[in-house]
Backbone as CSV, one residue per row, in Angstrom:
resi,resn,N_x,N_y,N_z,CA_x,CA_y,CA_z,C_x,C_y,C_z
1,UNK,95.863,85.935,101.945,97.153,85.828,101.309,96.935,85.430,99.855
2,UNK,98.119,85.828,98.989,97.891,85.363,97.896,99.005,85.554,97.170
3,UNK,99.299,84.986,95.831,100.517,84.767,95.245,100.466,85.126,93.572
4,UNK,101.276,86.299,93.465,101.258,86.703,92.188,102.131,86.445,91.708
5,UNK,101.810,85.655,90.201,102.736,85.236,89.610,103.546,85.615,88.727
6,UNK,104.783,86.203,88.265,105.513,86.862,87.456,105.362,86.406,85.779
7,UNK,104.713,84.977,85.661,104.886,84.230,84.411,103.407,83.654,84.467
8,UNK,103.035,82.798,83.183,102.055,82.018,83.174,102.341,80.901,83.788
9,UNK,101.706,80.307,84.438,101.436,78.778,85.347,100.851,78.072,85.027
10,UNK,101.838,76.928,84.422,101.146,75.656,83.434,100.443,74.690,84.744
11,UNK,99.032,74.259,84.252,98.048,73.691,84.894,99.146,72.451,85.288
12,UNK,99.248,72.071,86.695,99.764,70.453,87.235,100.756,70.959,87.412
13,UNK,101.764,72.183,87.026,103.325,72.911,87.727,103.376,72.879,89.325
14,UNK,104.319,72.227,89.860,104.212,72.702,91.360,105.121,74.283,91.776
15,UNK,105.035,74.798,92.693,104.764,75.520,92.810,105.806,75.169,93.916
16,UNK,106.812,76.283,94.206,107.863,76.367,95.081,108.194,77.373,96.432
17,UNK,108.192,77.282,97.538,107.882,79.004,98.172,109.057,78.548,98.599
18,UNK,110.355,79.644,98.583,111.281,79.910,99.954,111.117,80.633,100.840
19,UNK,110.430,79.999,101.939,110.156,81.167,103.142,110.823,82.026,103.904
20,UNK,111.995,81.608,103.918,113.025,82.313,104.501,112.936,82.704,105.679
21,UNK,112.380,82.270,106.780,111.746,82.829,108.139,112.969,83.376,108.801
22,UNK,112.903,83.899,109.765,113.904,84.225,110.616,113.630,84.005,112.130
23,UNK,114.285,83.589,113.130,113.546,83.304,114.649,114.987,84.267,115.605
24,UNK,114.612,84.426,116.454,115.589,85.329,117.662,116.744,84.829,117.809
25,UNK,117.881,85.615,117.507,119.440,84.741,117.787,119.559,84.308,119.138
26,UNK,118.628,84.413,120.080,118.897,83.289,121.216,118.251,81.930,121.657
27,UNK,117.707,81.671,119.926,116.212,80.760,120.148,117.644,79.669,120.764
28,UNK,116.927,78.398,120.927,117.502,77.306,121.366,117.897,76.470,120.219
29,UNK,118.762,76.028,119.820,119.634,74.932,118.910,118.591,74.113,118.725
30,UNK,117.647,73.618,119.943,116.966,72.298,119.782,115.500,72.441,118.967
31,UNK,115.109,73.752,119.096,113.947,74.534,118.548,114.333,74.399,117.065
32,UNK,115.265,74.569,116.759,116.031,74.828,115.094,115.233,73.566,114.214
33,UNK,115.112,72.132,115.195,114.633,71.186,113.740,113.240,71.606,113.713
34,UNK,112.083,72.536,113.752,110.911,72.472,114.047,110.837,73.332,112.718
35,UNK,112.048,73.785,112.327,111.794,74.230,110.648,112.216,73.526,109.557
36,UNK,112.896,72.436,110.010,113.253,71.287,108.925,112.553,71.431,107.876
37,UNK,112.695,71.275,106.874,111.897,70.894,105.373,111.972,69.458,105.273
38,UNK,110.844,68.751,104.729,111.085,67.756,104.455,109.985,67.228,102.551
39,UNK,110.234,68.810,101.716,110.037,68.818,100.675,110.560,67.600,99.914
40,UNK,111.752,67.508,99.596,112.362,65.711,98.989,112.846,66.424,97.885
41,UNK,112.790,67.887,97.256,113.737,68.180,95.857,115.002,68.197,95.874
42,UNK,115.622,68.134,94.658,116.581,68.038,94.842,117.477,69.359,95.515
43,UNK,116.845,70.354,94.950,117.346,72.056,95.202,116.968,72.117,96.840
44,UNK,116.313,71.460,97.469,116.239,71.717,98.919,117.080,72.391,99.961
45,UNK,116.897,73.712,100.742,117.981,74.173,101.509,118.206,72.847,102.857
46,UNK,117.160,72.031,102.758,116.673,71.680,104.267,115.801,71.750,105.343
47,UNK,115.411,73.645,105.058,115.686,74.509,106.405,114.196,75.149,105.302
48,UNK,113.842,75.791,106.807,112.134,76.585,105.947,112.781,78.109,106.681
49,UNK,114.289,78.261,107.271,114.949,79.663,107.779,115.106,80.140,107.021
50,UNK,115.655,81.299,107.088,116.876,82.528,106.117,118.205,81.522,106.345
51,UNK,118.980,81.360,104.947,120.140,81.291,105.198,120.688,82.053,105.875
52,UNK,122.208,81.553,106.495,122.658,82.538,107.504,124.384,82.800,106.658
């Protein structure tokens, strides 16, 4: 894997991924926190899913 960058990348920049995953519309409700984010920005969805 690897990550191409559209811009230059100042040395010590962190570096942001939205993964956007997606899981089966019959997964289980309780399965759902096992994608929690627990990044701490402020822009945080929460969620490491696809918005819905």
């Amino acid at each position: 894997m690897y990550i191409e960058a559209t811009r230059i990348i100042k040395v010590g920049e962190e570096l942001l991924i939205d993964y956007a995953l997606e899981i089966p519309p019959k997964a289980r409700s309780d399965s759902l926190s096992e994608y929690t984010c627990r990044c701490g920005t402020r822009r945080c969805h929460g969620t490491m899913l696809r918005p819905t």
